[in-house]
C-alpha positions in Angstrom: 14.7 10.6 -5.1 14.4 14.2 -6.0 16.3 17.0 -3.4 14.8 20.3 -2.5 17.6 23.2 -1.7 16.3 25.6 0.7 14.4 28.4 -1.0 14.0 26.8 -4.4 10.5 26.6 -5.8 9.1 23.5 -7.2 7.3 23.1 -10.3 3.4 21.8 -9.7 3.7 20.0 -12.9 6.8 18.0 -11.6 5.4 17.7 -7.8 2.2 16.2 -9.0 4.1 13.7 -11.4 6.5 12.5 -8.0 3.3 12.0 -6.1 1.5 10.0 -8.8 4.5 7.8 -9.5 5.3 7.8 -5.6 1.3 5.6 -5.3 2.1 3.8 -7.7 5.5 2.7 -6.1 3.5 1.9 -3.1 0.6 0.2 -5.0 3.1 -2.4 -6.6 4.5 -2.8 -3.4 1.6 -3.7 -1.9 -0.1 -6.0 -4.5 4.2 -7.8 -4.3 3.2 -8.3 -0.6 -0.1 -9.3 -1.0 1.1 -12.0 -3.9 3.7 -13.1 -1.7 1.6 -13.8 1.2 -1.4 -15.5 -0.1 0.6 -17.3 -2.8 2.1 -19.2 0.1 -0.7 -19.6 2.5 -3.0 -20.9 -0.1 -1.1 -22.9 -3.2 0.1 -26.5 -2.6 1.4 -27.3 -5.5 1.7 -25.5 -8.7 -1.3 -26.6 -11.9 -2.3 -25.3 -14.9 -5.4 -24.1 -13.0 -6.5 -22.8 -9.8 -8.7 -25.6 -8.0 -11.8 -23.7 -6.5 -10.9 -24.1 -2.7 -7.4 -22.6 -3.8 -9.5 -20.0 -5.5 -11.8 -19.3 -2.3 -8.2 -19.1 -0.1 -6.6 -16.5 -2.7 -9.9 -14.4 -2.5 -10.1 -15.1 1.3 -6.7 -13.9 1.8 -6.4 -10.5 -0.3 -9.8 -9.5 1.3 -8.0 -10.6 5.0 -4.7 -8.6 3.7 -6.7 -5.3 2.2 -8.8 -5.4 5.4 -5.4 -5.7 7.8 -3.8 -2.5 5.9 -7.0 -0.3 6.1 -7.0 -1.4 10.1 -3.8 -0.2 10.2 -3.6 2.6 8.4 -6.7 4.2 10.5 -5.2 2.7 13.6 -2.1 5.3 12.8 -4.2 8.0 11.6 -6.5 8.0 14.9 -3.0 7.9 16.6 -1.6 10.9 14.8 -5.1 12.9 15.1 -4.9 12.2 18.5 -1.4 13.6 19.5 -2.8 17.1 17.3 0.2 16.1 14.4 -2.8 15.7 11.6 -3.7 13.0 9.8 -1.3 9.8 9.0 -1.7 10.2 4.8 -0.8 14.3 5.4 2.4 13.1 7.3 3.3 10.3 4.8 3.3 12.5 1.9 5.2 15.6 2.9 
């Protein structure tokens, strides 16, 4: 975590990097979540291969899990909008 003092400036260069490795951070969370969920719902038992209706679950599942998150994520963002604060992703970031 970087700290801001009141008043001091803050390099682009260094604000950009914070923001790239901050989506990143949230992209690895998000596949670890996605990789927990659908690795229990869909596998039985452990093979050296993926059986195809284990295969059709895992797709099933990320596309169920991707399509849950976007839901959300507008959900909040028609929420914020709404109550005049902007839009969720302006508030997450600052």
């Amino acid at each position: 975590n970087y700290f801001l003092f009141p008043g001091a400036t803050t390099d682009p260069q260094l604000q950009h990097f914070i923001e790239i490795e901050s989506q990143k951070q949230r992209f690895q969370q998000l596949v670890h979540q996605m990789t927990e969920v659908c690795w229990e719902k869909c596998l039985d038992k452990p093979g050296p291969k993926l059986d195809s209706r284990t295969e059709v679950c895992f797709v099933n599942c990320v596309e169920r899990f991707i399509d849950t998150s976007q839901f959300i994520l507008n959900r909040l963002e028609q929420t914020q909008t709404q109550r005049g604060k902007g839009s969720f992703s302006e508030t997450m970031s600052e």
